[in-house]
C-alpha positions in Angstrom: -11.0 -79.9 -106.0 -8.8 -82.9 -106.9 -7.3 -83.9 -110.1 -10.6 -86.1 -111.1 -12.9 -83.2 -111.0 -10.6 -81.2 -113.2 -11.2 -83.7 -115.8 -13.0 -82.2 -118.8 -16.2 -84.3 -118.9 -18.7 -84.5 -122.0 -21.9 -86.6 -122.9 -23.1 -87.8 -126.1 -26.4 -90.1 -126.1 -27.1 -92.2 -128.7 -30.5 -93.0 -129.4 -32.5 -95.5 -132.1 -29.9 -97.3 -133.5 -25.9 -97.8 -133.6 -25.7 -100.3 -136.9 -24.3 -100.3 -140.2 -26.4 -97.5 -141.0 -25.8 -94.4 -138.8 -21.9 -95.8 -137.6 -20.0 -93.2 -140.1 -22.7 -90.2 -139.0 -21.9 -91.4 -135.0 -18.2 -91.9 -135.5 -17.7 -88.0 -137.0 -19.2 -86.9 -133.9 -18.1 -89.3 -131.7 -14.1 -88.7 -132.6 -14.8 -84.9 -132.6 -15.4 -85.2 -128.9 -12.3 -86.4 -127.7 -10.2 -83.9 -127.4 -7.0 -84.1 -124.9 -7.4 -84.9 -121.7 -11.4 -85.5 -121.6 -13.8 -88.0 -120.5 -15.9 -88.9 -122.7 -19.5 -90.7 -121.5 -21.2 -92.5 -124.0 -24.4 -93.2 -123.1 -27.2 -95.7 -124.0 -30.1 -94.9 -122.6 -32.3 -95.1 -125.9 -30.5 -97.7 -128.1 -32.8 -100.2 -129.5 -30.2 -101.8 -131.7 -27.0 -102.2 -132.3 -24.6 -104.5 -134.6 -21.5 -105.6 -135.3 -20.5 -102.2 -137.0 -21.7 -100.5 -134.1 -19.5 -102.2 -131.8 -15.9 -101.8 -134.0 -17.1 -97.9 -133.9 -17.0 -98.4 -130.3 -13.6 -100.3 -130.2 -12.5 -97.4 -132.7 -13.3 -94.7 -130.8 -11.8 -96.2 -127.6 -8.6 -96.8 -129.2 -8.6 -93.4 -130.7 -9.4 -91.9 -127.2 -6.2 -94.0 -126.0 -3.8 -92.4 -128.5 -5.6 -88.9 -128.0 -5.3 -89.1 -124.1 -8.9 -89.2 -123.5 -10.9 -91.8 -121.4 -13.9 -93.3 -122.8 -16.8 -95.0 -120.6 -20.5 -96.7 -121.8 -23.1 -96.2 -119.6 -27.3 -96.8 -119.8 -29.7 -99.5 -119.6 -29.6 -100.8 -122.7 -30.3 -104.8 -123.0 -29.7 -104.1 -126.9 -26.1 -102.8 -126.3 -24.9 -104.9 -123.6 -25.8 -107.9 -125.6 -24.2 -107.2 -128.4 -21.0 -105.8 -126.5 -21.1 -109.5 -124.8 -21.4 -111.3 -128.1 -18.8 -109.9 -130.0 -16.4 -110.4 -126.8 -15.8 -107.2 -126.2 -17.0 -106.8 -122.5 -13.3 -106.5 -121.3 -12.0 -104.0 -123.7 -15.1 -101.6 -123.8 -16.4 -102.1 -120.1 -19.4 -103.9 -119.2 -23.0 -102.1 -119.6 -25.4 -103.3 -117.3 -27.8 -105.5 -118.4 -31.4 -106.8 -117.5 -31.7 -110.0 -116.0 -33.1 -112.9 -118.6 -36.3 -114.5 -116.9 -37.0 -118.0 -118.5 
């Protein structure tokens, strides 16, 4: 086993919605997860929507995993979230999602 798979690992999905209205009920659970030393995998799989206070909970909780020595990654196909993470110019700080590719 090498120092990677030591890492304590956890997964929270988020499904719906990350807005204005469920940010303060995400970002109690969201900072209760990083402990120490932990991964944390945020994933967005079911996210229909999100805004502009869901991505400063994002930006929150990934500076708050920096002080807490914890690493934070996004991951799921979710066109919702990756656009807004691109609009608000936040790609670089809060890692890319992957998103679908516009026809038109």
């Amino acid at each position: 086993m090498n120092a990677v798979d030591s890492i304590p690992w956890v997964r929270h999905v988020i499904q719906g919605e990350l807005s204005f209205h469920s940010a303060e009920r995400q970002e109690a659970r969201l900072l209760a997860l990083l402990k120490p030393g932990t991964h944390l995998e945020i994933a967005f799989c079911g996210v229909e929507r999100i805004d502009a206070a869901g991505v400063q909970l994002l930006i929150l909780v990934q500076r708050e995993a920096t002080l807490r020595g914890c690493r934070v990654s996004l991951v799921g196909d979710s066109p919702a979230a990756a656009d807004a993470i691109e609009f608000c110019n936040q790609a670089a700080q809060l890692g890319a999602l992957p998103s679908r590719p516009r026809h038109g």
